[in-house]
PAZA-86160 format. One line per 5 residues: their letters; for each residue x, y, z of C-alpha. Coordinates in steps of 0.25 Angstrom, whole numbers, plus 5000, padded with zeros to 4 digits. Example, Ala and Ser with C-alpha at 12.3 -4.5 7.8 and 13.67 -1.06 7.14 Angstrom:
2
as) 5049:4982:5031  5055:4996:5029
***
This chain:
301
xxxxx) 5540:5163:4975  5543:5149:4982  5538:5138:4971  5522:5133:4974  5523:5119:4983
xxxxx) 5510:5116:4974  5516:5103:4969  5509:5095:4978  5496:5101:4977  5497:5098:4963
xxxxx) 5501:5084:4964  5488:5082:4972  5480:5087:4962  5484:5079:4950  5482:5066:4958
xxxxx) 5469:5071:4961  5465:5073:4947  5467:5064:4937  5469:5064:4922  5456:5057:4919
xxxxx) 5450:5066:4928  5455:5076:4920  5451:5072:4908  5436:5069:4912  5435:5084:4916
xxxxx) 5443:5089:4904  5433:5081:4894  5420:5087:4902  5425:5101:4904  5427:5101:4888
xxxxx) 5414:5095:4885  5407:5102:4893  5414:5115:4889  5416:5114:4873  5420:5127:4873
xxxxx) 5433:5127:4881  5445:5122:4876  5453:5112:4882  5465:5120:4885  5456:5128:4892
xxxxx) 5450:5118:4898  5465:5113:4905  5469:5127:4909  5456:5127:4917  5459:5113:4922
xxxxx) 5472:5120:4925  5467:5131:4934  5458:5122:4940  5469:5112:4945  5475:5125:4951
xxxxx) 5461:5129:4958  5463:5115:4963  5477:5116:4969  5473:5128:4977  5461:5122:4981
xxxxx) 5468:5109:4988  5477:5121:4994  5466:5131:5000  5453:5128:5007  5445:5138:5000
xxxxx) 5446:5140:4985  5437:5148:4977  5435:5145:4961  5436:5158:4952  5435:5152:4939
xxxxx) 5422:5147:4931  5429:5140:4920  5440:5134:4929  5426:5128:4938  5421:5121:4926
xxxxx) 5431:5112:4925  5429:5110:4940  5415:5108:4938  5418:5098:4928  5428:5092:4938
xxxxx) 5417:5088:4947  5408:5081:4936  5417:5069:4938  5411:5066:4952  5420:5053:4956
xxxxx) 5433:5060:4950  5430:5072:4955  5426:5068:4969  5441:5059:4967  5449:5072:4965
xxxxx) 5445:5077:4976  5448:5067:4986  5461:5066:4980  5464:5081:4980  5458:5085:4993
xxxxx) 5454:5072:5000  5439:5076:4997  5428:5080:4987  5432:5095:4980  5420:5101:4981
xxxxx) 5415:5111:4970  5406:5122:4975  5401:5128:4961  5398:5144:4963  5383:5148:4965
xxxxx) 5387:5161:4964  5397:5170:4961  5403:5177:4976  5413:5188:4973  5426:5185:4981
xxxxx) 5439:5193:4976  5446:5190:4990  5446:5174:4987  5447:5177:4972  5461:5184:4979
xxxxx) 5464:5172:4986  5463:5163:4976  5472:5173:4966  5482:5173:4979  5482:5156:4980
xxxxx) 5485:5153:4966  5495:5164:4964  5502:5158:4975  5501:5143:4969  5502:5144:4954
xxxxx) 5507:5153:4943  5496:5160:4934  5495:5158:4919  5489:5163:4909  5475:5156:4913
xxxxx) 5473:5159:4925  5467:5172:4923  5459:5166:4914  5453:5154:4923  5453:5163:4935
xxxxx) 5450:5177:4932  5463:5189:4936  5469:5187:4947  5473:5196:4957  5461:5205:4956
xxxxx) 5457:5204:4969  5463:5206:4983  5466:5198:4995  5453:5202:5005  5458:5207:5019
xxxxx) 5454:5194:5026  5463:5185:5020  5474:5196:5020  5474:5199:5034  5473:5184:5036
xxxxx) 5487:5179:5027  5493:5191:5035  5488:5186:5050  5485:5173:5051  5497:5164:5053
xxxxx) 5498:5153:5042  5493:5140:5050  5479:5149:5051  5480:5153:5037  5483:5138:5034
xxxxx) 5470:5132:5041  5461:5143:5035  5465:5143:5019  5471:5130:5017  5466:5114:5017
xxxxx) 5473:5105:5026  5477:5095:5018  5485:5106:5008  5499:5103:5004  5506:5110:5016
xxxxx) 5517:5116:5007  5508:5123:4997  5500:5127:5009  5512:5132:5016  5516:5139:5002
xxxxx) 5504:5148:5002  5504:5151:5016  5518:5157:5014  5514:5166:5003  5502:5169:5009
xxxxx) 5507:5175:5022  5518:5180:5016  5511:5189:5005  5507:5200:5014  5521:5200:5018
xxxxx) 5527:5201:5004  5515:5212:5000  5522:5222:5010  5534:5220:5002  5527:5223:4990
xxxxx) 5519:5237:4997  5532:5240:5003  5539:5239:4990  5529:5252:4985  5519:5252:4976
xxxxx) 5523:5242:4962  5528:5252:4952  5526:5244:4940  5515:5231:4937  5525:5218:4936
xxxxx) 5526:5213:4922  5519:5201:4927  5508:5194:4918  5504:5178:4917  5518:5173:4912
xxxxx) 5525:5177:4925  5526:5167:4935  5527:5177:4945  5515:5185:4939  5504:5177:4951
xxxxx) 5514:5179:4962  5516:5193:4960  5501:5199:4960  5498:5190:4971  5507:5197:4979
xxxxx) 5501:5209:4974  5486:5204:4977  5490:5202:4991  5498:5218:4992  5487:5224:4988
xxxxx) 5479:5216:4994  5482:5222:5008  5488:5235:5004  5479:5239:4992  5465:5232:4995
xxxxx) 5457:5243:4990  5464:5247:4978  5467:5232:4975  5461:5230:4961  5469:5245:4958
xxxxx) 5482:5240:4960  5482:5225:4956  5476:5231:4942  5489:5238:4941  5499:5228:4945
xxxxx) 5492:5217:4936  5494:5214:4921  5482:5216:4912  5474:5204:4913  5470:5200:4899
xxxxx) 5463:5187:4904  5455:5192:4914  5442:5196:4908  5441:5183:4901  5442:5173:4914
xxxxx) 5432:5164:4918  5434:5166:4932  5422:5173:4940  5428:5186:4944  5426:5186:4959
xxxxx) 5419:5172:4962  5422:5160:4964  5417:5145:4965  5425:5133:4973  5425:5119:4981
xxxxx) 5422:5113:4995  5428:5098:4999  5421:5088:5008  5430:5085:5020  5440:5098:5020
xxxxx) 5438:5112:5025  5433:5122:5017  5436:5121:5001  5448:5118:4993  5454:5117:4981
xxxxx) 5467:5110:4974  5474:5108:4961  5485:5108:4953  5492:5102:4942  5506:5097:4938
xxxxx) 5518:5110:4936  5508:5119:4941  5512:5124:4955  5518:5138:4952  5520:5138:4939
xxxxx) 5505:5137:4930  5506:5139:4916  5507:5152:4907  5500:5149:4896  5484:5147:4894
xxxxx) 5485:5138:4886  5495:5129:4894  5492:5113:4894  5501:5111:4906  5490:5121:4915
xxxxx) 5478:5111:4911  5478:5097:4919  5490:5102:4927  5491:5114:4935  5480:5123:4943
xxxxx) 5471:5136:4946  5467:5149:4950  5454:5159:4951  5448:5175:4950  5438:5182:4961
xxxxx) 5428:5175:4968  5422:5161:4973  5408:5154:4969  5413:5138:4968  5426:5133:4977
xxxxx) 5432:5121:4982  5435:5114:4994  5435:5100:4998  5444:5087:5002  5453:5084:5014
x) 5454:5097:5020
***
């Protein structure tokens, strides 16, 4: 798989947020929650930086996460900083549309899972943050679209203007070449044995992606059936703070439609294995689990 042209994208994101800002949020989060520890408090920070890096990327991204929210929600309690991050990032307020209710969507829950296997490489938290992954498939509307639609019309619908070209050109590439690579994998007959993947494999995110999308098209019905048998035993599942299928997000002032965008410094493919990892805290990125109920969008367009 080629390396993720993330580095951009990431640069952007650490001149938009500063390290006093950091700080005010960090101080808040922990007062306001006495019970969380501080390094959970980064590793959230960190998944957040991620939801933010995809956001800058795609017009339209839902939030699956409570816990990783809150330190969104604290974020925005800083309203002159908060209002400068935006600008910086997406040339526009980031706009937090807090959920009113939950609304069950698997298929964007899907997408989302699809986006950050592409850009960063899971880690032992992410589960956590984000609920499983790759417990839903794709729906039949955007499948029939990455196989039909040819990639400027795939550009103009998912993806803000004002993107870094070469991430977007990246996803775009493994997009519309998923389908393709599925047949190779359906041709090659029915998997014999589960991949000794876990957490620690850097392949381990690529891999059940390409799963998700092959029976995705050849397996829709018996979906949840196959993935069980192809995926490890998830031991961190049950205990995620992520909504299982709904999700919250962010709308922007002068761009179409919402978005998102983050990252952090050595984080573009590579996200760290371990939980309890400084280097995922003020540096790195995000990620999510079924549905939407708050989102983002916002900036330039």
């Amino acid at each position: 798989m080629p390396e993720v042209p993330i580095a951009r994208t990431i640069a952007s994101l650490d001149q938009a947020l500063s390290d006093d800002y950091i700080q005010q949020i960090r101080q808040r989060y922990l007062t306001e929650h006495p019970h969380v520890a501080e390094d959970r408090f980064e590793l959230l920070l960190f998944e957040l930086k991620r939801y933010f890096a995809i956001c800058s990327v795609l017009k339209s991204v839902p939030m699956f996460s409570d816990e990783v929210d809150g330190v969104w929600h604290e974020m925005i309690m800083y309203t002159r900083e908060y209002e400068r991050f935006g600008s910086k990032l997406l040339g526009g307020m980031l706009h937090h549309a807090p959920a009113v209710q939950s609304v069950p969507d698997p298929g964007g829950r899907a997408w989302f899972d699809l986006i950050y296997s592409y850009l960063f490489r899971l880690h032992s938290f992410t589960p956590i943050a984000w609920g499983p992954f790759f417990r839903h498939p794709l729906d039949n509307t955007r499948l029939k679209e990455l196989q039909s639609l040819p990639e400027e019309e795939l550009r103009r619908k998912y993806f803000r203007e004002d993107a870094d070209p070469q991430l977007v050109s990246y996803l775009l590439d493994q997009l519309t070449h998923q389908s393709d690579r599925a047949r190779s994998l359906k041709g090659a007959g029915r998997l014999n044995a589960k991949q000794k993947l876990d957490l620690t494999n850097p392949a381990y995110g690529v891999y059940f992606a390409g799963l998700m999308v092959m029976y995705s098209i050849y397996h829709q019905d018996t979906y949840a059936m196959e993935m069980e048998e192809q995926l490890p035993r998830d031991r961190n599942g049950d205990g995620s703070s992520a909504s299982v299928c709904a999700a919250s997000g962010c709308a922007g002032d002068s761009g179409s439609g919402s978005t998102d965008g983050s990252g952090g410094s050595g984080c573009s493919g590579s996200g760290s294995d371990s939980s309890n990892n400084s280097s995922c805290s003020s540096s790195s990125c995000s990620s999510s689990s079924c549905g939407g109920g708050s989102s983002c969008g916002g900036g330039g367009s």
